[in-house]
C-alpha angles and dihedrals in degrees: 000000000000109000106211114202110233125178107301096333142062132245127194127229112205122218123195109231093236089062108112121226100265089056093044087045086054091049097051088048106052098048089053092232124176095222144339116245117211144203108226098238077068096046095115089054096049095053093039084055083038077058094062090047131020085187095078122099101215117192127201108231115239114245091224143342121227108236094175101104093035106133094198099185083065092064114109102223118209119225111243130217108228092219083054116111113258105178137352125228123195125216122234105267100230096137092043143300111005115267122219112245108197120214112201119214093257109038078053096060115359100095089039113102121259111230132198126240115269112259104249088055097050131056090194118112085231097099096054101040136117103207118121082236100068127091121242122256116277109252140206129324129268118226113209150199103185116106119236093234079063136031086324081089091061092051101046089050076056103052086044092061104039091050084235127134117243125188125209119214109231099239095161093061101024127065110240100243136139099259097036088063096047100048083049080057104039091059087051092059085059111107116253128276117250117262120223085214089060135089115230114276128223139171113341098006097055094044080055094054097047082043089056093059101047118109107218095163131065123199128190164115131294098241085058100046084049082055098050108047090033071114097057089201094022126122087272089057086046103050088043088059098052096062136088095248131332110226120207126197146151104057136015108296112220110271094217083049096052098042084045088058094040092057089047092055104263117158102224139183145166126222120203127203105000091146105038087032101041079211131080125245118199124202099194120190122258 
């Protein structure tokens, strides 16, 4: 990841690790960023792209940050401009060297819905009322396969304002493979741990709760959705049945594959635009 100076505040632009580094040199140089900042399994990367140019800062990523002792009500928190730039794709680089593609504050979360605190984390009277005003209850969780340094970033900014949970499947440290995907999915399915913050739950609150980590969406990729109903009445085609709707994004999905998992029952849908966009089109069937 670049980080780009703006105003008084900092932006990320995220790098996919498979970019070489020309194209992670290109990157760094067009968004003007101050340094990138990289995780050490990428190490060799950084200091081959660091090669091509002495000039660049580059900064380890640290493996974890103790929040323990974090007082948050004595951050002082900047005002944004919503026009401001908030995060910086990067195309795929097909044609040539990748391209930034800047996502301001408000085109990333301005059209997604706005979602109210479960109740057993709130003592206002917003989640149960019935007042046109009120948001409506956070719902189930999303389970995906898209990577944060790509469209992942649009789905966690949608899980954050809906109030909802999302899981990211690790692809940068498990192999994309049938089984792999359903038992991430399976352990999501798990209920949730018990919180020493948090009161015990019974009855609805604690079906709300459970609700609340169940991942009833799956969103993806077509090269995934190809792995996983290669069986066409294997444990992927299963697992993709039993949710809500399946979302695919990204490339062209197969047209005999689609219209397999349709006829199977699938619930399937395709999003356009989440990373150039920062916002989700859905083309829902008729």
């Amino acid at each position: 990841m670049s980080e780009v100076p703006l105003s008084s505040h900092r932006t990320g632009s995220p790098s996919r690790p498979q970019c070489s580094p020309p194209a992670i040199l290109n990157l760094h140089t067009t968004t003007s960023s101050v340094r990138t900042i990289y995780h050490p399994k990428y190490s060799s990367l950084a200091e081959d792209t660091r090669r091509l140019d002495p000039s660049i800062q580059l900064v380890e990523m640290s493996s974890g940050v103790d929040t323990s002792n974090h007082d948050t009500a004595a951050i002082d928190y900047i005002p944004i401009d919503p026009d401001s730039v908030s995060h910086v794709f990067h195309s795929s680089g097909t044609s040539g060297l990748p391209k930034p593609i800047p996502n301001t504050h408000a085109r990333s979360v301005e059209v997604l819905p706005r979602r109210a605190l479960p109740s057993y984390l709130s003592s206002t009277e917003n989640n149960t009322s019935s007042s046109d005003s009120s948001p409506p209850p956070s719902e189930s969780a999303a389970f995906t396969t898209t990577p944060l340094f790509h469209g992942g970033v649009s789905d966690l900014l949608r899980g954050w304002m809906a109030r909802s949970m999302v899981y990211f499947y690790p692809t940068s440290d498990v192999p994309i493979t049938m089984r792999n995907v359903v038992a991430a999915v399976e352990a999501c399915q798990a209920p949730p741990p018990d919180l020493p913050t948090l009161p015990k739950l019974t009855g609805l609150s604690l079906a709300e709760r459970v609700n609340r980590f169940k991942p009833t969406a799956f969103l993806s990729v077509p090269y995934i959705l190809s792995t996983l109903v290669e069986d066409l009445d294997g444990d992927g085609m299963k697992m993709l049945q039993s949710m809500d709707y399946v979302s695919t994004g990204g490339a062209p999905l197969d047209t005999s594959i689609g219209d397999a998992m349709v006829e199977r029952g699938v619930r399937l849908v395709s999003r356009l635009g989440s990373s150039e966009c920062g916002c989700e089109s859905f083309h829902l069937p008729t």
